[in-house]
N, C-alpha and C positions, 0 to 999 in steps of 0.2 A: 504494500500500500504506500503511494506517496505521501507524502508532507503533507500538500494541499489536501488532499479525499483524509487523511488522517485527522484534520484540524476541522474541517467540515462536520465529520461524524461527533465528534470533540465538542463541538457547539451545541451540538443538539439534547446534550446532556446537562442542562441547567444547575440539578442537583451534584453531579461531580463536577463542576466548576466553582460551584457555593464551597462546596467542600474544602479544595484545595485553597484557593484563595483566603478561608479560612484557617487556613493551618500554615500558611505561609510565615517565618519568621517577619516581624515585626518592629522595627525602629520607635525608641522613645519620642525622639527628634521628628520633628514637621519640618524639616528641610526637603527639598525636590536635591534629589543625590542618585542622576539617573544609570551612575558606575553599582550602586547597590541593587538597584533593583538589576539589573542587566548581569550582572558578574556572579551577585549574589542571590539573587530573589529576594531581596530584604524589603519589604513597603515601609513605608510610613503607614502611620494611623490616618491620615486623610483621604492617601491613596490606598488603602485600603477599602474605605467607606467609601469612597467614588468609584472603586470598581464593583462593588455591591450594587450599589446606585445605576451604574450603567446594564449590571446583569440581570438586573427586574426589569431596569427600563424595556429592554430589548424582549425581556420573556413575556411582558404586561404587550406588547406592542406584536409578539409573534399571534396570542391567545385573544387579538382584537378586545385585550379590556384598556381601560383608561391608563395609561402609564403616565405620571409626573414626567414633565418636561423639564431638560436638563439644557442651560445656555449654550449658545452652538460654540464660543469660547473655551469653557470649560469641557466639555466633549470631546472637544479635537485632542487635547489635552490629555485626557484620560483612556482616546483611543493609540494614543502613544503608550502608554503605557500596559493596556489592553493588547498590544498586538507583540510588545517582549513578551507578556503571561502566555500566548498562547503559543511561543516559541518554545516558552518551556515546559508548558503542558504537553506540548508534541511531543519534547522527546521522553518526558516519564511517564505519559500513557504506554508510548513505544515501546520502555523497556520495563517497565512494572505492568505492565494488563492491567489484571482484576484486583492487582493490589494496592492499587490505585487512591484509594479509597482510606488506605493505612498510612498514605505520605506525611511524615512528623518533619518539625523540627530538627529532629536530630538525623536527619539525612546528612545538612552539612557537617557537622560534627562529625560525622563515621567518614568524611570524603577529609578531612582535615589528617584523619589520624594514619591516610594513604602518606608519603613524606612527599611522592612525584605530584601526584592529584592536587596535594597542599601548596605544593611549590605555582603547581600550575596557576591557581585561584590568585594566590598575593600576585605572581607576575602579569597579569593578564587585568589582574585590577588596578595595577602601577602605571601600564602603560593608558590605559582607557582613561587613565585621571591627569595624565601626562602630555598627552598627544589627543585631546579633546576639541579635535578640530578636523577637516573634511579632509586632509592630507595623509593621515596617518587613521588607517582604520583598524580597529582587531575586531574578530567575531569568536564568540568562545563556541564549541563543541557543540556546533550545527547539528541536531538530528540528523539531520540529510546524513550527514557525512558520518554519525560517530561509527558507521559498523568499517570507515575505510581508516581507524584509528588518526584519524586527524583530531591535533588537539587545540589549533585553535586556526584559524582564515587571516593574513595579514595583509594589507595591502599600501604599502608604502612606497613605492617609487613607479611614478609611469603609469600607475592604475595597475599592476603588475597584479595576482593574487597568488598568493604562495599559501599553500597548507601546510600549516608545521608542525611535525611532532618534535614535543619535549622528551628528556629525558636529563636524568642525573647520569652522572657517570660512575657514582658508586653501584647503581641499578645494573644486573649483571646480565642482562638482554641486549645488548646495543649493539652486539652485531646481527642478532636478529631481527630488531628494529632497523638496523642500517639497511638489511636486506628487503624487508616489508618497503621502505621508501624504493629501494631501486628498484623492485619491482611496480609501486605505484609512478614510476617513472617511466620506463617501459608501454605501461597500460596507457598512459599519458598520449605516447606517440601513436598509441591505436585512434584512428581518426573512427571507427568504427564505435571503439570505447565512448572516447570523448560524444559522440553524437547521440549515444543513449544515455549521457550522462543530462545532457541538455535537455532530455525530454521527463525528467523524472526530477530534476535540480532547480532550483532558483539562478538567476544567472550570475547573478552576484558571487555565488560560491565558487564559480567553471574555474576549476587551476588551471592555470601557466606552468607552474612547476611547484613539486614536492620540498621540503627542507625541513632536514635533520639537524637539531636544536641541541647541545649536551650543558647543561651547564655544570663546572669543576672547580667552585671556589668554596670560600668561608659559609656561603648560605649553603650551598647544596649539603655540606659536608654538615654541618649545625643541625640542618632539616632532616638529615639521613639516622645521623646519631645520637641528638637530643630534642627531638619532637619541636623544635624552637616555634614552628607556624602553627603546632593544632596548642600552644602553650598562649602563642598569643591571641589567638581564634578564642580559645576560651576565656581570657580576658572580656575580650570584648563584647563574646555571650554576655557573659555577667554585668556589662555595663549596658544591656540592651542594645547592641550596635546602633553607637551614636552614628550619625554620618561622614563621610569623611576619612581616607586613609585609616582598614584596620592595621598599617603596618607601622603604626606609630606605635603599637603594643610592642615593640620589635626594637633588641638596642641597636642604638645609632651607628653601628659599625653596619648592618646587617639593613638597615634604612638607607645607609650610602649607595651597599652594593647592589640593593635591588634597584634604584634608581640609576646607575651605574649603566647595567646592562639595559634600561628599556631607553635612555637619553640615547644610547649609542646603538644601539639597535637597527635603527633604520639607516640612519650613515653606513652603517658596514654594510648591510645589504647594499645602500646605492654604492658602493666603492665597488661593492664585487660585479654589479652588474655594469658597470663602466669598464669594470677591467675583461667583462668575457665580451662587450662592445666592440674593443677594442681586437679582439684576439679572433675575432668574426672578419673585422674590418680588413685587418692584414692579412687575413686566410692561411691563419699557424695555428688552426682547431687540433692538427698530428702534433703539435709540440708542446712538450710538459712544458709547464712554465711555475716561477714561484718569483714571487717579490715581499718585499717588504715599506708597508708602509706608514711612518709612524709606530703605533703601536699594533700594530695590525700583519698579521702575517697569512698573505695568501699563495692560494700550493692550487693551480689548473692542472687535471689530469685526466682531459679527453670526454667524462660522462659528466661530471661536478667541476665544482669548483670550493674548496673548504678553507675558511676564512676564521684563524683564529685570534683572538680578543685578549692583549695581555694587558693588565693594569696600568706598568707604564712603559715607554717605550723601548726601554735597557731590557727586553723580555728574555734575549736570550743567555745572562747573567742569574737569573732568578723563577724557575719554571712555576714559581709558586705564584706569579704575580699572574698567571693563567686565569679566567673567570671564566669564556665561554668560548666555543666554538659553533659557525655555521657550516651545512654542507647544503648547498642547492645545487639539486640535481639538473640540467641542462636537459631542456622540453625542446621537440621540434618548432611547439607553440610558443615556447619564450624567446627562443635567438628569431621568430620570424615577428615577434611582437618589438625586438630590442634593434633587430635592424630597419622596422618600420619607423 
């Protein structure tokens, strides 16, 4: 079943919609904090009650009885926020069914106490608070996509759209994740693939190319072996998720570097895709190539290109000053997107 026929049948169930919305964690804070509701599910107490408010409207209005009018202001308003809930109503009908009905609270909590999962949530909510502007977009863990382990949709240079999976590097999969990507690379170049993907996807989602994410610094290693994100998650439980950066729960070393990686983030990707521009342009795609620049060390080898991220620029004196590495994998569709 797609997305859309999923979210239609979804509608028409008033009572599980009451439901969920109801059991949605809950903000003390009347601030409009549209990184909580998106990243986290988190409402407010207003926005709570105006999605209440719109789900009678609509069911008063399906059942031809009198339904209270709601200002076409407030509405628009509300159906912005209405159309994130039923993104993610999509995808936990999708993967809970009939248990549907039992969604708690402490859903988040049991995703916090994953360290990658955890890792995932603060970075994806760093950058959404970061790059809160039309240039830099993330989309977290699209239904559409979660069964193609994509962990979150970026789209930062050229309108480019990369699916990226994360990963820690103490996680001991990663050349089987390496492999999952190259193969969703592969499938990439199937014009066949790509044309059923379009008939069943939103377009907004259709990759350009794959990219394998490691991060290998002081967070990952913190989050691996002393729960540092579900410690400060639960902080912030207990203070009713004010609005606003949970990673202030979080000491200021570990605040830097998650900022760190999503300020730099997009720059690296644009470096690397000017440097495979380039590598197109001259038509030396057979030639390994590796440079260095700044702090940045890139390594071209024919299917990728892997772009690592040291702290500061003396990187090869001090391997510890390492925080992340990229690997985008090279699409028919991205060098004919990068040479257009």
């Amino acid at each position: 079943m797609s997305s859309k026929e999923n979210i239609k049948n979804i509608l028409e169930k008033t009572e599980t919609l009451d439901m969920i919305i109801d059991n949605l964690p809950v903000s003390t804070d009347n601030i409009v904090d549209t990184t909580n509701l998106s990243v986290w599910w988190i409402l407010n107490k207003e926005d709570k009650e105006n999605l209440l408010k719109l789900l009678y409207y609509y069911e008063d209005s399906k059942l031809d009885l009198q339904a209270e009018e709601i200002e076409p202001i407030l509405k628009k308003e509300i159906k912005k926020i209405w159309i994130k809930m039923l993104r993610f109503i999509d995808s936990l009908w999708t993967h809970r069914k009939s248990k549907i009905n039992n969604w708690e609270k402490s859903k988040l909590l049991h995703n916090m106490t994953i360290p990658w999962i955890a890792l995932e949530y603060f970075l994806i909510d760093s950058i959404s608070r970061l790059y809160n502007n039309s240039k830099v977009q993330v989309e977290k863990w699209p239904s559409d996509l979660e069964w193609k382990k994509v962990d979150f949709v970026l789209n930062c240079y050229e309108n480019l759209k990369l699916w990226i999976q994360l990963t820690l590097s103490e996680w001991s999969s990663i050349n089987e994740k390496r492999n999952d990507i190259y193969n969703l690379r592969n499938n990439i170049n199937d014009l066949l693939w790509l044309k059923n993907q379009e008939k069943h996807m939103s377009s907004k989602y259709i990759v350009d190319a794959p990219v394998f994410m490691i991060i290998n610094s002081e967070t990952s290693r913190q989050t691996h072996n002393n729960n540092i994100l579900l410690i400060a998650f639960k902080k912030w439980q207990e203070s009713w998720f004010p609005a606003w950066w949970p990673s202030v729960y979080l000491e200021q070393k570990i605040q830097k570097e998650l900022k760190k990686i999503w300020f730099s983030l997009p720059s690296t990707i644009s470096k690397a895709m000017i440097f495979i521009k380039e590598i197109y342009k001259k038509w030396e795609t057979w030639k390994y190539q590796e440079i260095k620049i700044n702090n940045l060390h890139l390594v071209y080898d024919w299917e990728k290109i892997k772009v690592l991220f040291f702290n500061k620029e003396r990187y090869w004196k001090s391997k510890s000053n390492f925080i992340y590495s990229i690997e985008i994998f090279i699409t028919d569709k991205l060098v004919e997107k990068l040479w257009v």
